[in-house]
mmCIF file as gemmi writes it, N, C-alpha and C atoms, coordinates in Angstrom:
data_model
loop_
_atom_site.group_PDB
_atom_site.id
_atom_site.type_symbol
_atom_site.label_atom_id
_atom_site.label_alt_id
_atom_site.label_comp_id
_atom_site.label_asym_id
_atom_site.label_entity_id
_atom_site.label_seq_id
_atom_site.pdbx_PDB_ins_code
_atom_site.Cartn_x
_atom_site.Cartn_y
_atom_site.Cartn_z
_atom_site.occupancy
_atom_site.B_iso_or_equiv
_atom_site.pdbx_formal_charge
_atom_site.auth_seq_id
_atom_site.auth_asym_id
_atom_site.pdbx_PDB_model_num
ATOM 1 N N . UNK Axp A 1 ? 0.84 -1.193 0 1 0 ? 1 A 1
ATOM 2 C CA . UNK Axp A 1 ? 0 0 0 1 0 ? 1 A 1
ATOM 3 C C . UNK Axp A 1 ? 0.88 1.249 0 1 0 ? 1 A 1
ATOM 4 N N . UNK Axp A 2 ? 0.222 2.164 -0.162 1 0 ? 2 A 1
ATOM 5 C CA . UNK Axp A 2 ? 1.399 3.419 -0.552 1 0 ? 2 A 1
ATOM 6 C C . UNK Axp A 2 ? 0.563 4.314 0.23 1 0 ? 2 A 1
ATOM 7 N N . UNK Axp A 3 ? 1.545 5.525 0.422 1 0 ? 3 A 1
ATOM 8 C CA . UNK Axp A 3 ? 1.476 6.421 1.923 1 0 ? 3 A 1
ATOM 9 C C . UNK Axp A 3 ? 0.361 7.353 1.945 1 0 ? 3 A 1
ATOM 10 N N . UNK Axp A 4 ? -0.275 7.279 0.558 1 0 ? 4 A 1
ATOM 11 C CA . UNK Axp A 4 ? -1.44 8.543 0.325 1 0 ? 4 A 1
ATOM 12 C C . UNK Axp A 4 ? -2.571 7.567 0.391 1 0 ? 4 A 1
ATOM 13 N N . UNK Axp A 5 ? -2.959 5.928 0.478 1 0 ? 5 A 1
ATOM 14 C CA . UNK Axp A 5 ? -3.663 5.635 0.555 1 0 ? 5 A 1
ATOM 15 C C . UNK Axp A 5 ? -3.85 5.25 2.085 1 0 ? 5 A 1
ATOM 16 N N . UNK Axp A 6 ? -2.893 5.186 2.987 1 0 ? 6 A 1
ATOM 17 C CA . UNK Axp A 6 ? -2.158 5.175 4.391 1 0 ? 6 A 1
ATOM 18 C C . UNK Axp A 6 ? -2.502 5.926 5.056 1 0 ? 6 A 1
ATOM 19 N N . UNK Axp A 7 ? -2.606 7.229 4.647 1 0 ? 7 A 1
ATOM 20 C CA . UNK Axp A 7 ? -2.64 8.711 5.117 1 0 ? 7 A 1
ATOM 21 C C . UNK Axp A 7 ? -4.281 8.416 5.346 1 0 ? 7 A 1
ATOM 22 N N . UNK Axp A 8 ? -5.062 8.227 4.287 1 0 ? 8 A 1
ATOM 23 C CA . UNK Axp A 8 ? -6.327 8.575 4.269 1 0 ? 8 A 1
ATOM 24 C C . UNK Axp A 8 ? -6.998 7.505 5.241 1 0 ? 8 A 1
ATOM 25 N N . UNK Axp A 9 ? -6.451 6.154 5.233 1 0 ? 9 A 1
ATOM 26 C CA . UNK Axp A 9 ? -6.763 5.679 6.238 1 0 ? 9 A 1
ATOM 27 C C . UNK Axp A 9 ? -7.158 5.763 7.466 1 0 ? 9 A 1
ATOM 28 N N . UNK Axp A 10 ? -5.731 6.174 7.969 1 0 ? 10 A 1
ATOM 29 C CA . UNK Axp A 10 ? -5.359 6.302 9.215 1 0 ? 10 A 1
ATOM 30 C C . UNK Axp A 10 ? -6.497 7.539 9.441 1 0 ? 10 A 1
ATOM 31 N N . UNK Axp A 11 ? -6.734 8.784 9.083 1 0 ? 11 A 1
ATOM 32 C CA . UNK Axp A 11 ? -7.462 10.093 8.852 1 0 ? 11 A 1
ATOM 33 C C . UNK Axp A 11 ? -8.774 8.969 9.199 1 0 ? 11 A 1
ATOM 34 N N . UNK Axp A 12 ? -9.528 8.829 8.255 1 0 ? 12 A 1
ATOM 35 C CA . UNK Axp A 12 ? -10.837 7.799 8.419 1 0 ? 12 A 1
ATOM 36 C C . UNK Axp A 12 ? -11.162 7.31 10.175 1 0 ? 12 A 1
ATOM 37 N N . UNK Axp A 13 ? -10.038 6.49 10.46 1 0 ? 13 A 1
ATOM 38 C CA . UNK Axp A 13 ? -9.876 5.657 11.64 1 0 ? 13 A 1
ATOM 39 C C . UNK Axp A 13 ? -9.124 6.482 12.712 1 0 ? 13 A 1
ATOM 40 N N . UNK Axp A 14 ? -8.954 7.838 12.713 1 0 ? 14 A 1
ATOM 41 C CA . UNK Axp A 14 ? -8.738 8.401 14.019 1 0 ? 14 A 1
ATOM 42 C C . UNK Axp A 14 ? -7.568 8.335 14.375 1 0 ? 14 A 1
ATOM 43 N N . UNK Axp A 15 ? -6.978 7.828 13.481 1 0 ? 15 A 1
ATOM 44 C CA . UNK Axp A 15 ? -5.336 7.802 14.124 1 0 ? 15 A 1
ATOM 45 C C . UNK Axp A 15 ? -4.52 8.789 14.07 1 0 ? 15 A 1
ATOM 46 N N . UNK Axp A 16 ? -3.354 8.805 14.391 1 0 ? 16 A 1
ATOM 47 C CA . UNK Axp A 16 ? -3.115 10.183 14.732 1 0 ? 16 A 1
ATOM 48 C C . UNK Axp A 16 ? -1.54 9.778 13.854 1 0 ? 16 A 1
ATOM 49 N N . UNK Axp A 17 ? -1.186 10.611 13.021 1 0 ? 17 A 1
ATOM 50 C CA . UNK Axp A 17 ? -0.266 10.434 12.094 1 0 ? 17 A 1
ATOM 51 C C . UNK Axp A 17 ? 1.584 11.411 13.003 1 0 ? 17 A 1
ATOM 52 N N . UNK Axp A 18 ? 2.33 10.613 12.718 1 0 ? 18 A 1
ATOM 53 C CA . UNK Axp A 18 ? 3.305 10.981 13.267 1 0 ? 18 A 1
ATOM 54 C C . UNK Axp A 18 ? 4.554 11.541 12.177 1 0 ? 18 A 1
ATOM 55 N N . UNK Axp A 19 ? 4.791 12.706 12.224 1 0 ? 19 A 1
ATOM 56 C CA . UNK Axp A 19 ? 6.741 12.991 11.258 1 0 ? 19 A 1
ATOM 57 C C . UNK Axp A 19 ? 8.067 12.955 12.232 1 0 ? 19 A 1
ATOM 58 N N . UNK Axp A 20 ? 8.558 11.963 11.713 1 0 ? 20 A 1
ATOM 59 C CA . UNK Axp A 20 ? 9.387 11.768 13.459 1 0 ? 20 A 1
ATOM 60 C C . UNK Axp A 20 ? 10.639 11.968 12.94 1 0 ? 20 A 1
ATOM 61 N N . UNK Axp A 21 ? 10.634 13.027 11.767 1 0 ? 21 A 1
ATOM 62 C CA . UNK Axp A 21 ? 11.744 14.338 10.972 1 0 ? 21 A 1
ATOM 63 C C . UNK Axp A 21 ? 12.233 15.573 12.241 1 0 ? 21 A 1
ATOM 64 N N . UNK Axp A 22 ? 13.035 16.001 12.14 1 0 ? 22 A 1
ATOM 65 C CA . UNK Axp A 22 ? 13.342 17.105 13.184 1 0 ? 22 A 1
ATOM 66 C C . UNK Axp A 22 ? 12.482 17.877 12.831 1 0 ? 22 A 1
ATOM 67 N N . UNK Axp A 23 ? 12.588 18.829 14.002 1 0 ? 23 A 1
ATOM 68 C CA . UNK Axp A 23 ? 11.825 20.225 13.526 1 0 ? 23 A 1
ATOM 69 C C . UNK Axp A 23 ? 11.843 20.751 12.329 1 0 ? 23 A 1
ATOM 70 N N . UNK Axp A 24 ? 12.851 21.232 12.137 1 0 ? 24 A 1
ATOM 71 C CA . UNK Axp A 24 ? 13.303 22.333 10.842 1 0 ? 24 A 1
ATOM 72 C C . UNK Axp A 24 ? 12.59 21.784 9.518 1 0 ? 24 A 1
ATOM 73 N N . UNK Axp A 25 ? 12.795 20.24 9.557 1 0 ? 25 A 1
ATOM 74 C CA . UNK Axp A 25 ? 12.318 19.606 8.271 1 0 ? 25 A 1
ATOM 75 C C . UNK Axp A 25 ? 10.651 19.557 8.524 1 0 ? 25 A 1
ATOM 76 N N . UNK Axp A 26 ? 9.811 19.54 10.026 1 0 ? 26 A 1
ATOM 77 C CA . UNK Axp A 26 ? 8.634 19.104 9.884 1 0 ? 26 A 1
ATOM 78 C C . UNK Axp A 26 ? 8.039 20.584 9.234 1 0 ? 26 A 1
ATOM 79 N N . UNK Axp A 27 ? 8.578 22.075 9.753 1 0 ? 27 A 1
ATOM 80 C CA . UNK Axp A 27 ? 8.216 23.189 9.578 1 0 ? 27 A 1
ATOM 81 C C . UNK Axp A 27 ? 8.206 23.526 8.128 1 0 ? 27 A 1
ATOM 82 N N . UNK Axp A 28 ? 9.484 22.603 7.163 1 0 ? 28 A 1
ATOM 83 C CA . UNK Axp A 28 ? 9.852 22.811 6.055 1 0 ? 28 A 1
ATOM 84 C C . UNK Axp A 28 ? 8.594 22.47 4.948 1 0 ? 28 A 1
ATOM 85 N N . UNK Axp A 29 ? 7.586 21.56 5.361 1 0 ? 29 A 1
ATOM 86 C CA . UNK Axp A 29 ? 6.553 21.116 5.165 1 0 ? 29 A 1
ATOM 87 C C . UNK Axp A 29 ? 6.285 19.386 5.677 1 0 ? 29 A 1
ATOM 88 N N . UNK Axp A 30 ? 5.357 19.397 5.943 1 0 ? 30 A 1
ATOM 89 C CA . UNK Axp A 30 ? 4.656 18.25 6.123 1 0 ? 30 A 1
ATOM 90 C C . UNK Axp A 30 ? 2.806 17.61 5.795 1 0 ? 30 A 1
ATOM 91 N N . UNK Axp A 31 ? 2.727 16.194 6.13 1 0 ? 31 A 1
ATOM 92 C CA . UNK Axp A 31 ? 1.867 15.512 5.518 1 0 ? 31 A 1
ATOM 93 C C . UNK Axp A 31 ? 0.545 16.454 6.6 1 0 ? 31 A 1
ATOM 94 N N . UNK Axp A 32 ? -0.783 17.434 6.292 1 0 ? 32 A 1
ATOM 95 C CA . UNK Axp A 32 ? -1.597 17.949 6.576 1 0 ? 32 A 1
ATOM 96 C C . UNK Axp A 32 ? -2.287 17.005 7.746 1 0 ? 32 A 1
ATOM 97 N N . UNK Axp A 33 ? -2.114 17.621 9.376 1 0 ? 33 A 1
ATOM 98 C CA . UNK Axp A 33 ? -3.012 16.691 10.058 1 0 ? 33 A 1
ATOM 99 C C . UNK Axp A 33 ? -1.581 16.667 11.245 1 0 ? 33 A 1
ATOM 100 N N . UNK Axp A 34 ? -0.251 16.029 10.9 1 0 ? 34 A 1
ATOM 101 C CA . UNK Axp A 34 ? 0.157 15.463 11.053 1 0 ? 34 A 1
ATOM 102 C C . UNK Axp A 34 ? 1.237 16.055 12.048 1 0 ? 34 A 1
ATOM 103 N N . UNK Axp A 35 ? 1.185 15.071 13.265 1 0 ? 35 A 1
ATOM 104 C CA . UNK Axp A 35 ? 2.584 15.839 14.092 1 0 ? 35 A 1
ATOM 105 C C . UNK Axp A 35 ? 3.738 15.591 14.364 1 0 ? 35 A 1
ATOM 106 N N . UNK Axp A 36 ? 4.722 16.353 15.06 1 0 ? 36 A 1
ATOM 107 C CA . UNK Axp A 36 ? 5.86 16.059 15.131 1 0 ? 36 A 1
ATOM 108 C C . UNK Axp A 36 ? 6.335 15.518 16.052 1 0 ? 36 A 1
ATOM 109 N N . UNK Axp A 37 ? 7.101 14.323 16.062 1 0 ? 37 A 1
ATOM 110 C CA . UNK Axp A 37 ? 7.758 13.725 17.394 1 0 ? 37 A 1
ATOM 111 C C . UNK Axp A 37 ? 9.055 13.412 16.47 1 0 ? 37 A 1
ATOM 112 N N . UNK Axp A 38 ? 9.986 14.312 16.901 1 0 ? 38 A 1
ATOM 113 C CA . UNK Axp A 38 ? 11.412 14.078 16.374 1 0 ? 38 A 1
ATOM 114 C C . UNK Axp A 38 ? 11.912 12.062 16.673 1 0 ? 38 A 1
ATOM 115 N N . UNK Axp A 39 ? 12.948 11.392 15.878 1 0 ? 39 A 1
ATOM 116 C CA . UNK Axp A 39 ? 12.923 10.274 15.934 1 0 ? 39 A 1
ATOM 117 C C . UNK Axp A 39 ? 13.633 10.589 17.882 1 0 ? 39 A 1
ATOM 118 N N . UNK Axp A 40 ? 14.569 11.262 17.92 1 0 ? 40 A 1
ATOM 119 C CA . UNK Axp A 40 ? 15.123 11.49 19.169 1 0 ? 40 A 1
ATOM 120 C C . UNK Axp A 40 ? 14.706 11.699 20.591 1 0 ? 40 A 1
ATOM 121 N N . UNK Axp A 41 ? 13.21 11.894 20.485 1 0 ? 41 A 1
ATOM 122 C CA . UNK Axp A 41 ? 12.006 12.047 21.678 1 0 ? 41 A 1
ATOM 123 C C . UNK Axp A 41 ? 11.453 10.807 21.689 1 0 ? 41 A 1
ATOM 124 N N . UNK Axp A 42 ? 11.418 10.014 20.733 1 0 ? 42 A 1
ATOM 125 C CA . UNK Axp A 42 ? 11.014 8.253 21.286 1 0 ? 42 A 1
ATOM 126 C C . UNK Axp A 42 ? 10.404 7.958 22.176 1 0 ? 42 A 1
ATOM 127 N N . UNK Axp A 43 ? 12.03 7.919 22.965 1 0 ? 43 A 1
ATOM 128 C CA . UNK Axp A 43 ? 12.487 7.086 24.288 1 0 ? 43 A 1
ATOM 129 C C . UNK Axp A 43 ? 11.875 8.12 25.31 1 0 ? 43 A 1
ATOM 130 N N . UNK Axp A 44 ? 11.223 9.248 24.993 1 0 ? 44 A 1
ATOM 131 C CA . UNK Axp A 44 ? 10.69 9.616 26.279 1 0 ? 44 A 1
ATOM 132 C C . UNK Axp A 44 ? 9.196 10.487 26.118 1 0 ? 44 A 1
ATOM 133 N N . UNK Axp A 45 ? 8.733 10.25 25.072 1 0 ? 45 A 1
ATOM 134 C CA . UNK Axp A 45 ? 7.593 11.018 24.682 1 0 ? 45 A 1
ATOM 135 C C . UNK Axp A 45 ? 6.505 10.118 25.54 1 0 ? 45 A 1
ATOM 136 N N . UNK Axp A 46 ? 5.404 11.005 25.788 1 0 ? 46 A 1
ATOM 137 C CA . UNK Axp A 46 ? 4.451 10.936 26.713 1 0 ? 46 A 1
ATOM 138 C C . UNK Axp A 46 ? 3.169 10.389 25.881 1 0 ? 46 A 1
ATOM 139 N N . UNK Axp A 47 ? 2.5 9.101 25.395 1 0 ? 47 A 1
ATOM 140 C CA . UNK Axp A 47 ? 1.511 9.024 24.102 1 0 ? 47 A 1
ATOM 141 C C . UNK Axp A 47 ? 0.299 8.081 25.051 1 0 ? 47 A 1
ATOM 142 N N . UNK Axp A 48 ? -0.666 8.526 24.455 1 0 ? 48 A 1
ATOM 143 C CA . UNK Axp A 48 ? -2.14 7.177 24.722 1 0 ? 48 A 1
ATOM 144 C C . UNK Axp A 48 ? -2.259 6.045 24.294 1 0 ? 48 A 1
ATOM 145 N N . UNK Axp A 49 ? -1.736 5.259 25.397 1 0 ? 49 A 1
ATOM 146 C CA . UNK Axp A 49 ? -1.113 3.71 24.936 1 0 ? 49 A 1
ATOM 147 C C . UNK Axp A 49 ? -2.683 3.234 24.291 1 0 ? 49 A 1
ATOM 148 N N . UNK Axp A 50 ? -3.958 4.168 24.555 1 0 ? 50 A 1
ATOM 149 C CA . UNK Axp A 50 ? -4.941 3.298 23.77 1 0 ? 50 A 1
ATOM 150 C C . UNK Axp A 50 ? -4.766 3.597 22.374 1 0 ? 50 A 1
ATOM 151 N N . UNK Axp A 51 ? -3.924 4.443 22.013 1 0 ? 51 A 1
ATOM 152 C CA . UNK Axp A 51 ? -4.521 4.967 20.502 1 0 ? 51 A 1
ATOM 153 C C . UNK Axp A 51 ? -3.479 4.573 19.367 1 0 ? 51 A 1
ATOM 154 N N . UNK Axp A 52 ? -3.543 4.396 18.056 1 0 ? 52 A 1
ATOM 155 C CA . UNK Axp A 52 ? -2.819 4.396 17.022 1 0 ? 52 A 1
ATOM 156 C C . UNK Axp A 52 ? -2.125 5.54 16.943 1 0 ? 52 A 1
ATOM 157 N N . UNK Axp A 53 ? -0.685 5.312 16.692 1 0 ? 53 A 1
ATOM 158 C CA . UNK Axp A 53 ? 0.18 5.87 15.179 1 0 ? 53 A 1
ATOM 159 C C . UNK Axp A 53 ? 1.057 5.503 14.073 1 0 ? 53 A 1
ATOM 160 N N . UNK Axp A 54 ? 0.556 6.282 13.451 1 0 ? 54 A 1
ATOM 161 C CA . UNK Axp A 54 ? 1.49 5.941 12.028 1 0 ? 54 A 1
ATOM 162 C C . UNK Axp A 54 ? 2.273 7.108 11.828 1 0 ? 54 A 1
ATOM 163 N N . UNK Axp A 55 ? 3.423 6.002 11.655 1 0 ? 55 A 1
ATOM 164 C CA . UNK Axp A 55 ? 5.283 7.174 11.546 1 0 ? 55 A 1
ATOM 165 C C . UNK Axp A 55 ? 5.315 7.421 10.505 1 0 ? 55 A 1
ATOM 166 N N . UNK Axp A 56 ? 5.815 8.418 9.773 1 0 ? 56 A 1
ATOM 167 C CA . UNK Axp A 56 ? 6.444 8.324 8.667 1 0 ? 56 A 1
ATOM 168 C C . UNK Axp A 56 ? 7.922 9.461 8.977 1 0 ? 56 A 1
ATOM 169 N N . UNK Axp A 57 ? 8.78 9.654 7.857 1 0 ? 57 A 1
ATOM 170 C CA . UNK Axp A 57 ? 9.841 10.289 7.792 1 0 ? 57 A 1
ATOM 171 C C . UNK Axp A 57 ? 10.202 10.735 6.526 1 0 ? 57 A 1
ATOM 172 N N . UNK Axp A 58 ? 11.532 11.302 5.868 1 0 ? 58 A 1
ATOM 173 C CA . UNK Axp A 58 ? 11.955 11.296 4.641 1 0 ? 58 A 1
ATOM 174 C C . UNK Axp A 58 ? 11.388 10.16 4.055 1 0 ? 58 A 1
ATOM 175 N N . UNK Axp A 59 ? 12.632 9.118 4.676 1 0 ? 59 A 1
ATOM 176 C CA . UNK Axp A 59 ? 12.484 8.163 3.863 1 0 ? 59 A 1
ATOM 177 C C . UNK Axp A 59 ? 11.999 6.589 3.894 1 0 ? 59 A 1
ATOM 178 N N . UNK Axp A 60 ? 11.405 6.463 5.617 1 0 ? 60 A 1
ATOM 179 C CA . UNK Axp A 60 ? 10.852 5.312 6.028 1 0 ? 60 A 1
ATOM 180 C C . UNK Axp A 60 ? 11.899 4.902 6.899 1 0 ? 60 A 1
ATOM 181 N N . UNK Axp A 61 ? 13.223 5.116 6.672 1 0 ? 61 A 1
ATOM 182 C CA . UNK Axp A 61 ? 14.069 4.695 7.753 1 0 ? 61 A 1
ATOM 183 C C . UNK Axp A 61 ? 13.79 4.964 9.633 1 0 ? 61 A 1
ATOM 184 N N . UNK Axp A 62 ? 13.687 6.251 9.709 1 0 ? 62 A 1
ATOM 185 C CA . UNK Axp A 62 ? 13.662 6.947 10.822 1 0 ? 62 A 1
ATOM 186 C C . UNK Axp A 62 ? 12.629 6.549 11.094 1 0 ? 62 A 1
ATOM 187 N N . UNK Axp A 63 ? 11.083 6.46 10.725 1 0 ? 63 A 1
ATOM 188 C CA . UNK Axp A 63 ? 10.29 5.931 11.001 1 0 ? 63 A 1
ATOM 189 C C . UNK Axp A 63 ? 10.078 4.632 11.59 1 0 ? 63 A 1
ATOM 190 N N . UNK Axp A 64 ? 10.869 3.708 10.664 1 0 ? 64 A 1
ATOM 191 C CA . UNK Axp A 64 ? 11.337 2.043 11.355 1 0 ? 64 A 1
ATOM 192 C C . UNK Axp A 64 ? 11.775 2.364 12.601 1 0 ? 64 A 1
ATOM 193 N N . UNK Axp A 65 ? 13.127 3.253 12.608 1 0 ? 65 A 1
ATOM 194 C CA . UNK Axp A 65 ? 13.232 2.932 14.15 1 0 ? 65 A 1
ATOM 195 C C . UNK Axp A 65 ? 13.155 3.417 15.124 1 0 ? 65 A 1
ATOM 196 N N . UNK Axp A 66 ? 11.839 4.537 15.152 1 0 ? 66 A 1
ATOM 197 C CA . UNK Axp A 66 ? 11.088 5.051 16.067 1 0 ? 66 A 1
ATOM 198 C C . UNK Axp A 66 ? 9.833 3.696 16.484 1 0 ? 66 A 1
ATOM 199 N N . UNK Axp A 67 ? 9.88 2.849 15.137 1 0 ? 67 A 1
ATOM 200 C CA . UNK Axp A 67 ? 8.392 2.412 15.365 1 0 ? 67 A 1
ATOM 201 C C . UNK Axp A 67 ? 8.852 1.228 16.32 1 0 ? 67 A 1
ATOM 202 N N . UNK Axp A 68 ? 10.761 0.272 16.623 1 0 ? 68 A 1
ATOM 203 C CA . UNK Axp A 68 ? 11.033 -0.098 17.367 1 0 ? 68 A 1
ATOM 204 C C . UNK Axp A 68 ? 10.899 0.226 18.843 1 0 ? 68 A 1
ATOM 205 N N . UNK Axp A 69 ? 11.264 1.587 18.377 1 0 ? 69 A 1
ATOM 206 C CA . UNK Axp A 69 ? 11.583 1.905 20.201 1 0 ? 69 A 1
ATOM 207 C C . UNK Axp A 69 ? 9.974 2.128 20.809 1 0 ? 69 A 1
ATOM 208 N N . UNK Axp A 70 ? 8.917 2.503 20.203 1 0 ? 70 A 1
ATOM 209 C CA . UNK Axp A 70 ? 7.792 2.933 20.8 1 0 ? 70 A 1
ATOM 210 C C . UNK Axp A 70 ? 7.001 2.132 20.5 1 0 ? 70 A 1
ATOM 211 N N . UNK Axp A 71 ? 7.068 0.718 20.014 1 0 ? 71 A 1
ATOM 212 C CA . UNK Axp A 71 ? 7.075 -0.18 20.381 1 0 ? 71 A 1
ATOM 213 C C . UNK Axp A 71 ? 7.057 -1.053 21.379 1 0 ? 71 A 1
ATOM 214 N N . UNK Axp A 72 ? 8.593 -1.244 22.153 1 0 ? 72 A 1
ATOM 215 C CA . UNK Axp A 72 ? 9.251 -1.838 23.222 1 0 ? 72 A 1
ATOM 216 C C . UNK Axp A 72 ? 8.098 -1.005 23.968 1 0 ? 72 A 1
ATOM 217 N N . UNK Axp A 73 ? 8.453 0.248 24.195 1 0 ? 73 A 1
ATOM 218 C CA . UNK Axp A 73 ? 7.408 1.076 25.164 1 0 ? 73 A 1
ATOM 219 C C . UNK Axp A 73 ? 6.119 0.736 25.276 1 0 ? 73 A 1
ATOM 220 N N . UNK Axp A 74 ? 5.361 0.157 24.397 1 0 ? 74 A 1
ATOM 221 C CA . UNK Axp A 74 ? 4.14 -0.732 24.884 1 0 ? 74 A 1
ATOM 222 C C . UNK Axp A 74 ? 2.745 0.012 23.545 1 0 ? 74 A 1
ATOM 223 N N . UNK Axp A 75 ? 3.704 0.994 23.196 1 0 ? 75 A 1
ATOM 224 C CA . UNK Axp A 75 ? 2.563 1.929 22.226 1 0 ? 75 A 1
ATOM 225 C C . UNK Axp A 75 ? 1.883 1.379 20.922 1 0 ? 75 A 1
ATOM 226 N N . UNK Axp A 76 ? 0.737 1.722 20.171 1 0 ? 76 A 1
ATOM 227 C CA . UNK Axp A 76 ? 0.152 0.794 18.822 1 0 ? 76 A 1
ATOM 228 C C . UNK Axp A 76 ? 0.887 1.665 17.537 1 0 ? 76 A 1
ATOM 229 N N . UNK Axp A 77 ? 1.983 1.06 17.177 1 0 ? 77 A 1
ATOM 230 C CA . UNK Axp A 77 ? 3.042 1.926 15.915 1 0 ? 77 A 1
ATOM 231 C C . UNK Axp A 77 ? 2.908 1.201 14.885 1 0 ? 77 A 1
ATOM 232 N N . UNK Axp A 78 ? 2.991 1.861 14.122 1 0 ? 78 A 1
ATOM 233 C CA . UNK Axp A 78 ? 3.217 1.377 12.112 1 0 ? 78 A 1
ATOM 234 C C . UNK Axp A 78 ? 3.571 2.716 11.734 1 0 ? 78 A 1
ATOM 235 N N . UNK Axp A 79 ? 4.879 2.03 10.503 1 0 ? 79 A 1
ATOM 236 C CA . UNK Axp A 79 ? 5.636 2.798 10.052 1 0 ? 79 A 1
ATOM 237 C C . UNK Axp A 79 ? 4.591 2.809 8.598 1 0 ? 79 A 1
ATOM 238 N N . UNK Axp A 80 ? 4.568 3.736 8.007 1 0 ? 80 A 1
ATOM 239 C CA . UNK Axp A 80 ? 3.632 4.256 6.697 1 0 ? 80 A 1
ATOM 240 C C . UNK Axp A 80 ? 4.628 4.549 5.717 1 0 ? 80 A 1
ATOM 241 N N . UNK Axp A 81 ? 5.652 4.797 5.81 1 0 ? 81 A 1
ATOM 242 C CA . UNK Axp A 81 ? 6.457 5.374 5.045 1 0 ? 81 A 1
ATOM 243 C C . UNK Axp A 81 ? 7.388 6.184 4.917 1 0 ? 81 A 1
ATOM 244 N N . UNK Axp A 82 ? 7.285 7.131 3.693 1 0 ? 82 A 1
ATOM 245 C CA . UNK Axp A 82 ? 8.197 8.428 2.894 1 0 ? 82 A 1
ATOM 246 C C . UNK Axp A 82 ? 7.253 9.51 2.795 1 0 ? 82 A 1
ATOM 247 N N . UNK Axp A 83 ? 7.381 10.492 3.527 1 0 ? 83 A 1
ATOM 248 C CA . UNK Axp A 83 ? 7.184 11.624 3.027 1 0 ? 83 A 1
ATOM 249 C C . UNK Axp A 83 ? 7.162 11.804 1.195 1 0 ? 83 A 1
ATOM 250 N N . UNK Axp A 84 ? 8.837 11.282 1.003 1 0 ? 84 A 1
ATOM 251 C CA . UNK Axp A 84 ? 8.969 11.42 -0.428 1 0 ? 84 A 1
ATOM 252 C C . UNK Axp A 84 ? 7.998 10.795 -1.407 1 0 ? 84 A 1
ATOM 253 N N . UNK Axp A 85 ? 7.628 9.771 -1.028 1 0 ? 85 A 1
ATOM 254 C CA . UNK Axp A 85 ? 6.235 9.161 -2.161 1 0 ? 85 A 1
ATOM 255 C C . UNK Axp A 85 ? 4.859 9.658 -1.811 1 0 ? 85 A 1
ATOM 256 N N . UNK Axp A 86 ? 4.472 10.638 -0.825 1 0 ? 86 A 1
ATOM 257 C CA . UNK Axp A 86 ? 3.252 11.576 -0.859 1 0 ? 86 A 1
ATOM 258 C C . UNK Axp A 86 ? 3.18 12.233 -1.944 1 0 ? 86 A 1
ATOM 259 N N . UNK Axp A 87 ? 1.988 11.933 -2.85 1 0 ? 87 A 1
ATOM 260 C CA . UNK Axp A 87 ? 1.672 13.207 -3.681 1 0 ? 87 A 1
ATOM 261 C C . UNK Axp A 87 ? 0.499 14.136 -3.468 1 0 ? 87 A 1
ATOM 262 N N . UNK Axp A 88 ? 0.568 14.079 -2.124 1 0 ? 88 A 1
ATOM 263 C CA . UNK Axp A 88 ? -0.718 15.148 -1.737 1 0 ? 88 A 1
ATOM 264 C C . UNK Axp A 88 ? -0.211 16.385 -1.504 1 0 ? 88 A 1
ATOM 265 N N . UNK Axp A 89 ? -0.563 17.357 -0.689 1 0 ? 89 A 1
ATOM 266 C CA . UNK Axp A 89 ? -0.405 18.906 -0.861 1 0 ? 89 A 1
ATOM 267 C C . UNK Axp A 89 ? 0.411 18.929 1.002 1 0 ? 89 A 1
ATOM 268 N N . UNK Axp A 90 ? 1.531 19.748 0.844 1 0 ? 90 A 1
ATOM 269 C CA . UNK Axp A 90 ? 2.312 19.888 2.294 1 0 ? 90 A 1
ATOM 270 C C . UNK Axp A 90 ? 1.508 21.029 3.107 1 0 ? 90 A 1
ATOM 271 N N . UNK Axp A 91 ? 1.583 20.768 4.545 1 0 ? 91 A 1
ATOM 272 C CA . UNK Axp A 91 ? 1.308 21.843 5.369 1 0 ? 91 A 1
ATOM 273 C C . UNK Axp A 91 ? 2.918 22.794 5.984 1 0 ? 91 A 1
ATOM 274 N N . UNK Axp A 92 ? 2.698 23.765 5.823 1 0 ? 92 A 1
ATOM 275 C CA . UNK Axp A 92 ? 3.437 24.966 6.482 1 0 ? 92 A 1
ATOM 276 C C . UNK Axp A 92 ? 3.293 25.091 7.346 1 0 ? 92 A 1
């Protein structure tokens, strides 16, 4: 499945979409909806172990291994992807 059909999903079902890109890059634009948890806040971010997220990043990497660590932590993670294969419209 690919990240714009992912996106709309997750949107549908309440989930709460994650860019786990640094700042500078989430500000630079990102997927509409969607928030920021740098990959580096992981290990200590505060989330609703009842609820879904879906990671994404550049390039799916960073996403993988955020979706490890918050994971281990007990949280409901899936990695979605690349930013780069979105062809929908960025938020500022």
């Amino acid at each position: 499945m690919d990240i714009d059909h992912l996106v709309e999903e997750s949107n549908i079902k309440n989930e709460i979409l994650v860019d786990v890109r640094t700042p500078e890059e989430y500000t630079g634009g990102h997927i509409p909806g969607a928030i920021n948890i740098p990959l580096n806040e992981c290990s200590k971010v505060k989330l609703d172990p009842d609820q879904k997220y879906n990671l994404y990043c550049l390039s799916g990497s960073r996403a993988n291994l955020a979706k490890t660590i918050l994971k281990e932590r007990g949280f409901h993670v899936e990695n979605i992807g690349a930013i780069k294969d979105w062809d929908g419209p960025l938020e500022h």
